[in-house]
N, C-alpha and C positions, 0 to 999 in steps of 0.2 A: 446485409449490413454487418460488418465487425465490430464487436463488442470485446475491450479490453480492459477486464480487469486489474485491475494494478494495487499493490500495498508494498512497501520499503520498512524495513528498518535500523535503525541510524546510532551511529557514536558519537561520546560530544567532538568537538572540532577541535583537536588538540592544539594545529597549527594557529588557529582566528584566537582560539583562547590566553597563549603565551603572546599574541601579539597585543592585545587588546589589554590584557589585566597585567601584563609585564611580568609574565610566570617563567621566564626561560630558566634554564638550570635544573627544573625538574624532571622527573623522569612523565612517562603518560600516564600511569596510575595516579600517580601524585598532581601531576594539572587538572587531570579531571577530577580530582577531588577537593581541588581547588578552586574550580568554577561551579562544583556543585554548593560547593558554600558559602561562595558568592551571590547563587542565585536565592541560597536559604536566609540571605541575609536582604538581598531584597524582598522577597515577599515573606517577612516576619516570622520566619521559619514552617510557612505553609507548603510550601512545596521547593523541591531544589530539580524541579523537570527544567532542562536549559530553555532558554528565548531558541524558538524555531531557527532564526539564522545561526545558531551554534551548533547544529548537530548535523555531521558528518552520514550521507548513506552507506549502510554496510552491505544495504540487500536489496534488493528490486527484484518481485515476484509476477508475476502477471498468468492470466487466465485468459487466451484470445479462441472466442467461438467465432466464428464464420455459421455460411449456412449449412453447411456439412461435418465440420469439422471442430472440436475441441481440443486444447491443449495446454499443460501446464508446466511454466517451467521457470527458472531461476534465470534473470538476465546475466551474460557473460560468465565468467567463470571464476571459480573462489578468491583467483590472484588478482584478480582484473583490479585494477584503480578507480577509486569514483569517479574519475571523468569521464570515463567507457563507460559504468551503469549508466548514467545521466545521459550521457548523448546514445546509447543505444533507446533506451525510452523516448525520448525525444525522436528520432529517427522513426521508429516505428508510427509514430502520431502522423509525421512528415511523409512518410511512405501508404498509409494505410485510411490515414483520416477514419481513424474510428471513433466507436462512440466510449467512454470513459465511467467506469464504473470504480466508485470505491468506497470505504465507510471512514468515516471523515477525512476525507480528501481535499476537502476544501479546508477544513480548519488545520491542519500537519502537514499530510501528504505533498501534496503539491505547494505551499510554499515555502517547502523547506527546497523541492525539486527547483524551483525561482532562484531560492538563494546559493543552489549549486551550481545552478546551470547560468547564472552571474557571475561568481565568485570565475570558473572555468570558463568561460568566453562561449558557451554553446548556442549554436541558434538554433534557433525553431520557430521560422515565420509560419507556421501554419498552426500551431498553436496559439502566438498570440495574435493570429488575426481577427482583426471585429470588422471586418467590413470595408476595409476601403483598397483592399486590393480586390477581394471577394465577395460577392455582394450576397450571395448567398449565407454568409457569413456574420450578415449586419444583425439577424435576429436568432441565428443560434450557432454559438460560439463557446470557449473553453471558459471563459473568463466571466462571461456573466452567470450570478450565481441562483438567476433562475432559467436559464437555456439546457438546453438536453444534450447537451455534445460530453456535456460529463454530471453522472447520477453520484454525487454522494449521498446515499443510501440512508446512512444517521441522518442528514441533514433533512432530507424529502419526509422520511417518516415519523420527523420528529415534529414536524409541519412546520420546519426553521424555528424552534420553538427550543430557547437553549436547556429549558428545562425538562423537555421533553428527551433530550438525547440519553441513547441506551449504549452502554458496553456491548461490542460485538460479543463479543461471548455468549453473555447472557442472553442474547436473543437467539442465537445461533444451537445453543444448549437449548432453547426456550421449545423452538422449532424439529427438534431433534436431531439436530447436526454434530458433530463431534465438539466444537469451540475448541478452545484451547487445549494444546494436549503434551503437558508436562513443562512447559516452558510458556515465558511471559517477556510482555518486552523491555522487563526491569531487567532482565537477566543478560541482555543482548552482550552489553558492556563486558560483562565477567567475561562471559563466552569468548568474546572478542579476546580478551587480555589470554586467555587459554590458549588461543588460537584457530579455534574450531569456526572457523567460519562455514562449513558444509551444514551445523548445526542450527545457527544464523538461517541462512537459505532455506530448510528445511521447513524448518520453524512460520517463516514467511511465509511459501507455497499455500501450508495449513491455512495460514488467516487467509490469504486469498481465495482458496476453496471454499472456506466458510462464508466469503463474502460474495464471491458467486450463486452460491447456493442461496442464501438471500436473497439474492437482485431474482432469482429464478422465481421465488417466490412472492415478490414483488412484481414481475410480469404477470403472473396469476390474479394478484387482488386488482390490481390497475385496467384488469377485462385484454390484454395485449397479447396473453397466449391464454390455451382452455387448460383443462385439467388435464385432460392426452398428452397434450404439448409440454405442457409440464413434469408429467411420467416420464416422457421422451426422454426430456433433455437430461433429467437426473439417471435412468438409465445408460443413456449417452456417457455421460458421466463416470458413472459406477464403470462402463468396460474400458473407458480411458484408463482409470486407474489401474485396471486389473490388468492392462497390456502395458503400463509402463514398468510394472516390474518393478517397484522401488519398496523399502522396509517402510518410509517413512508415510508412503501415499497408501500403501494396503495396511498400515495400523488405521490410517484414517477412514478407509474406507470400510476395516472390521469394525471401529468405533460408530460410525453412520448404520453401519445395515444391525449393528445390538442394539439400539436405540432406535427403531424403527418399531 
Protein backbone atom coordinates (compact mmCIF):
# COMPACT_ATOMS: atom_id res chain seq x y z
CA UNK A 1 0.00 0.00 0.00
CA UNK A 2 1.24 3.69 -0.79
CA UNK A 3 0.84 6.03 1.66
CA UNK A 4 1.16 9.92 0.71
CA UNK A 5 1.57 12.36 2.82
CA UNK A 6 0.74 15.80 1.50
CA UNK A 7 0.62 19.43 3.13
CA UNK A 8 0.82 22.95 0.69
CA UNK A 9 1.24 26.15 1.49
CA UNK A 10 -0.50 29.11 -0.06
CA UNK A 11 -0.65 32.89 -1.08
CA UNK A 12 -3.70 34.98 -1.13
CA UNK A 13 -5.01 34.90 -4.86
CA UNK A 14 -4.02 38.14 -6.00
CA UNK A 15 -5.67 37.54 -9.50
CA UNK A 16 -9.65 36.27 -7.87
CA UNK A 17 -9.00 39.16 -5.42
CA UNK A 18 -8.70 42.22 -7.97
CA UNK A 19 -11.43 40.62 -9.75
CA UNK A 20 -13.77 40.20 -7.17
CA UNK A 21 -13.31 43.33 -4.85
CA UNK A 22 -12.37 45.56 -8.06
CA UNK A 23 -8.68 46.16 -6.53
CA UNK A 24 -6.88 46.60 -10.01
CA UNK A 25 -4.43 49.29 -10.09
CA UNK A 26 -2.71 47.97 -7.13
CA UNK A 27 0.39 46.60 -7.02
CA UNK A 28 0.31 42.64 -5.01
CA UNK A 29 1.55 43.79 -1.64
CA UNK A 30 -1.12 46.36 -1.79
CA UNK A 31 -4.11 43.75 -2.99
CA UNK A 32 -3.29 41.47 -0.54
CA UNK A 33 -3.50 43.86 1.90
CA UNK A 34 -6.44 44.81 0.83
CA UNK A 35 -8.26 41.65 1.00
CA UNK A 36 -6.84 41.00 4.25
CA UNK A 37 -9.02 43.88 5.40
CA UNK A 38 -11.66 42.84 3.86
CA UNK A 39 -11.70 39.64 5.42
CA UNK A 40 -10.99 41.69 8.99
CA UNK A 41 -13.98 43.64 8.26
CA UNK A 42 -16.03 40.60 7.90
CA UNK A 43 -15.32 38.79 10.76
CA UNK A 44 -15.36 41.86 13.20
CA UNK A 45 -11.84 42.16 13.06
CA UNK A 46 -11.18 38.54 14.45
CA UNK A 47 -9.27 37.28 12.00
CA UNK A 48 -8.12 38.49 8.41
CA UNK A 49 -7.06 34.50 7.39
CA UNK A 50 -8.70 34.66 3.65
CA UNK A 51 -12.09 32.34 2.75
CA UNK A 52 -10.11 29.06 1.44
CA UNK A 53 -11.25 29.71 -2.19
CA UNK A 54 -8.67 32.93 -2.08
CA UNK A 55 -5.59 31.49 -1.56
CA UNK A 56 -3.21 30.70 -4.09
CA UNK A 57 -0.70 27.29 -3.50
CA UNK A 58 2.80 28.22 -3.23
CA UNK A 59 4.07 24.76 -2.20
CA UNK A 60 3.10 21.00 -2.29
CA UNK A 61 5.29 18.82 -0.17
CA UNK A 62 4.39 15.23 0.18
CA UNK A 63 5.95 12.20 1.90
CA UNK A 64 5.29 8.86 -0.36
CA UNK A 65 6.24 5.41 1.66
CA UNK A 66 5.81 2.29 -0.33
CA UNK A 67 6.62 -0.97 1.14
CA UNK A 68 10.37 -0.52 0.73
CA UNK A 69 10.85 2.63 0.12
CA UNK A 70 10.44 6.41 1.65
CA UNK A 71 10.92 9.70 0.17
CA UNK A 72 10.53 13.32 0.61
CA UNK A 73 10.29 15.99 -1.57
CA UNK A 74 8.96 19.27 -2.78
CA UNK A 75 6.33 18.91 -5.88
CA UNK A 76 7.81 20.51 -9.33
CA UNK A 77 10.22 23.00 -9.06
CA UNK A 78 10.44 26.64 -7.42
CA UNK A 79 9.29 28.41 -11.02
CA UNK A 80 6.64 25.87 -11.65
CA UNK A 81 2.98 27.52 -11.88
CA UNK A 82 0.16 26.49 -9.74
CA UNK A 83 -1.35 24.62 -12.41
CA UNK A 84 1.71 22.01 -12.41
CA UNK A 85 1.76 21.70 -8.48
CA UNK A 86 -2.11 21.08 -8.63
CA UNK A 87 -2.25 18.71 -11.43
CA UNK A 88 1.20 17.01 -10.56
CA UNK A 89 -0.67 15.97 -7.10
CA UNK A 90 -3.54 15.13 -8.63
CA UNK A 91 -1.80 12.87 -11.10
CA UNK A 92 0.07 11.07 -8.62
CA UNK A 93 -3.52 10.05 -6.72
CA UNK A 94 -4.49 9.14 -10.57
CA UNK A 95 -1.34 7.01 -11.06
CA UNK A 96 -0.76 5.51 -7.73
CA UNK A 97 -4.24 5.47 -5.86
CA UNK A 98 -2.82 5.95 -2.61
CA UNK A 99 -3.83 6.32 0.66
CA UNK A 100 -3.86 10.12 1.80
CA UNK A 101 -2.43 11.39 4.93
CA UNK A 102 -2.62 14.91 6.39
CA UNK A 103 -3.36 17.12 9.41
CA UNK A 104 -6.27 19.08 8.54
CA UNK A 105 -6.57 18.25 5.21
CA UNK A 106 -10.03 17.97 5.16
CA UNK A 107 -10.77 21.47 6.64
CA UNK A 108 -7.60 23.68 4.19
CA UNK A 109 -5.67 21.42 2.54
CA UNK A 110 -7.73 19.88 0.01
CA UNK A 111 -10.44 22.37 -0.48
CA UNK A 112 -8.38 24.81 -1.29
CA UNK A 113 -6.73 21.94 -3.80
CA UNK A 114 -10.82 21.70 -5.15
CA UNK A 115 -10.86 25.24 -5.66
CA UNK A 116 -7.52 25.22 -7.66
CA UNK A 117 -7.91 22.40 -9.44
CA UNK A 118 -11.51 24.17 -10.61
CA UNK A 119 -10.41 27.55 -10.91
CA UNK A 120 -7.48 25.51 -13.64
CA UNK A 121 -9.64 22.86 -15.53
CA UNK A 122 -7.70 19.74 -13.72
CA UNK A 123 -9.10 16.41 -13.64
CA UNK A 124 -8.90 13.84 -11.42
CA UNK A 125 -11.68 11.26 -11.92
CA UNK A 126 -10.04 8.99 -9.45
CA UNK A 127 -10.19 11.19 -6.90
CA UNK A 128 -13.52 12.23 -7.02
CA UNK A 129 -14.79 8.80 -7.42
CA UNK A 130 -17.59 7.49 -5.04
CA UNK A 131 -18.52 4.60 -6.65
CA UNK A 132 -20.31 4.57 -9.75
CA UNK A 133 -17.56 3.98 -12.06
CA UNK A 134 -15.65 1.96 -9.15
CA UNK A 135 -17.41 0.03 -6.98
CA UNK A 136 -14.85 -0.72 -4.89
CA UNK A 137 -14.96 2.88 -4.39
CA UNK A 138 -18.65 3.11 -2.96
CA UNK A 139 -17.47 2.66 0.72
CA UNK A 140 -13.96 3.95 0.77
CA UNK A 141 -13.24 6.81 -1.07
CA UNK A 142 -11.52 10.70 -0.99
CA UNK A 143 -14.43 12.43 -0.25
CA UNK A 144 -16.21 10.81 2.44
CA UNK A 145 -15.05 12.25 5.61
CA UNK A 146 -15.25 9.03 7.40
CA UNK A 147 -13.58 6.44 4.67
CA UNK A 148 -9.79 5.72 4.81
CA UNK A 149 -8.54 6.60 1.54
CA UNK A 150 -7.53 10.01 3.18
CA UNK A 151 -6.49 10.17 7.35
CA UNK A 152 -6.59 13.75 8.36
CA UNK A 153 -4.85 13.04 11.33
CA UNK A 154 -6.40 16.34 13.51
CA UNK A 155 -9.60 15.37 12.55
CA UNK A 156 -9.40 11.34 13.52
CA UNK A 157 -7.65 12.19 16.88
CA UNK A 158 -9.67 14.94 17.65
CA UNK A 159 -12.53 12.27 17.53
CA UNK A 160 -14.24 14.95 14.81
CA UNK A 161 -14.56 16.85 17.78
CA UNK A 162 -13.84 20.65 16.71
CA UNK A 163 -12.91 21.33 20.16
CA UNK A 164 -10.68 18.83 20.49
CA UNK A 165 -8.42 19.86 17.53
CA UNK A 166 -4.59 20.45 18.25
CA UNK A 167 -1.92 22.56 16.37
CA UNK A 168 0.46 20.30 14.64
CA UNK A 169 3.27 21.76 16.32
CA UNK A 170 2.22 21.29 19.62
CA UNK A 171 1.67 17.65 19.29
CA UNK A 172 4.58 17.17 17.22
CA UNK A 173 6.95 19.02 19.91
CA UNK A 174 4.54 17.10 22.33
CA UNK A 175 5.81 13.67 20.90
CA UNK A 176 9.38 14.79 20.47
CA UNK A 177 9.65 15.81 16.95
CA UNK A 178 11.16 18.87 15.84
CA UNK A 179 7.49 20.93 14.95
CA UNK A 180 8.03 23.96 13.68
CA UNK A 181 11.48 25.17 12.93
CA UNK A 182 12.02 29.04 12.55
CA UNK A 183 9.38 29.70 10.16
CA UNK A 184 5.37 29.64 10.28
CA UNK A 185 2.79 29.75 7.82
CA UNK A 186 2.02 33.48 8.66
CA UNK A 187 5.34 34.27 7.22
CA UNK A 188 4.81 32.32 3.73
CA UNK A 189 3.44 35.70 2.10
CA UNK A 190 6.58 37.89 3.22
CA UNK A 191 8.80 35.05 1.95
CA UNK A 192 6.95 35.03 -1.11
CA UNK A 193 7.13 38.89 -1.83
CA UNK A 194 11.22 38.35 -0.97
CA UNK A 195 11.22 35.85 -3.42
CA UNK A 196 12.48 32.85 -1.74
CA UNK A 197 10.42 30.39 -2.69
CA UNK A 198 13.16 27.37 -2.06
CA UNK A 199 12.48 28.70 1.61
CA UNK A 200 8.51 28.13 1.11
CA UNK A 201 9.41 24.43 0.05
CA UNK A 202 11.66 23.84 2.72
CA UNK A 203 9.55 24.98 5.20
CA UNK A 204 6.74 22.57 3.85
CA UNK A 205 8.74 19.39 3.51
CA UNK A 206 9.19 20.00 7.67
CA UNK A 207 5.50 20.15 8.34
CA UNK A 208 5.05 17.21 6.22
CA UNK A 209 7.81 15.22 8.07
CA UNK A 210 6.21 16.15 11.11
CA UNK A 211 3.08 15.03 9.99
CA UNK A 212 4.26 11.70 8.84
CA UNK A 213 5.92 11.22 11.85
CA UNK A 214 2.60 11.42 13.57
CA UNK A 215 0.54 9.19 11.39
CA UNK A 216 3.61 6.77 12.29
CA UNK A 217 2.69 7.10 15.68
CA UNK A 218 -0.73 6.75 15.00
CA UNK A 219 -0.31 3.43 13.29
CA UNK A 220 1.14 2.30 16.65
CA UNK A 221 -1.72 3.30 19.00
CA UNK A 222 -4.59 2.01 16.35
CA UNK A 223 -2.72 -1.77 17.01
CA UNK A 224 -1.80 -1.49 12.80
CA UNK A 225 2.01 -1.78 13.23
CA UNK A 226 4.09 -3.06 16.71
CA UNK A 227 6.58 -1.20 18.41
CA UNK A 228 9.52 -2.88 15.94
CA UNK A 229 7.63 -1.64 13.04
CA UNK A 230 7.62 1.44 14.42
CA UNK A 231 11.46 1.66 15.28
CA UNK A 232 11.74 0.52 11.73
CA UNK A 233 10.06 2.99 10.08
CA UNK A 234 11.54 6.04 11.98
CA UNK A 235 14.92 4.66 11.42
CA UNK A 236 14.01 4.30 7.92
CA UNK A 237 13.46 7.61 8.11
CA UNK A 238 16.25 8.97 9.97
CA UNK A 239 18.74 7.37 7.03
CA UNK A 240 16.50 8.85 4.30
CA UNK A 241 17.27 12.04 5.69
CA UNK A 242 20.89 11.44 6.30
CA UNK A 243 21.43 10.30 2.30
CA UNK A 244 19.53 13.24 1.01
CA UNK A 245 22.08 15.43 2.01
CA UNK A 246 20.10 18.64 2.44
CA UNK A 247 20.86 21.63 5.25
CA UNK A 248 17.19 21.83 5.75
CA UNK A 249 16.23 17.95 6.34
CA UNK A 250 19.71 17.35 8.63
CA UNK A 251 18.67 20.45 10.96
CA UNK A 252 15.60 18.46 11.11
CA UNK A 253 16.74 15.47 11.73
CA UNK A 254 19.69 17.03 14.43
CA UNK A 255 16.53 18.78 15.99
CA UNK A 256 14.64 15.03 16.21
CA UNK A 257 17.59 12.84 17.54
CA UNK A 258 18.24 16.21 20.53
CA UNK A 259 14.90 15.62 21.61
CA UNK A 260 15.00 12.12 21.69
Amino acid sequence: MNILVFDIETIPDIASGRRLYGLDGLSDKDTAEAMFKIRRQETDNASDFLRLHLHKVAAISVVLATRDNVSVWSLGAPESPESELVQRFFDGIEKYTPTLVSWNGRGFDLPVLHYRSLLHGIQAPRYWETGDEDQGFRWNNYINRFHQRHTDLMDVLAGYEFRGAAPLDDIAAMLGFPGKMGMSGGKVWERYLAGDIEAIRNYCETDVLNTYLVYLRYLLISGRNSEQGYKQACDQLKQVLTDEDKPHLAAFLEAWESAE
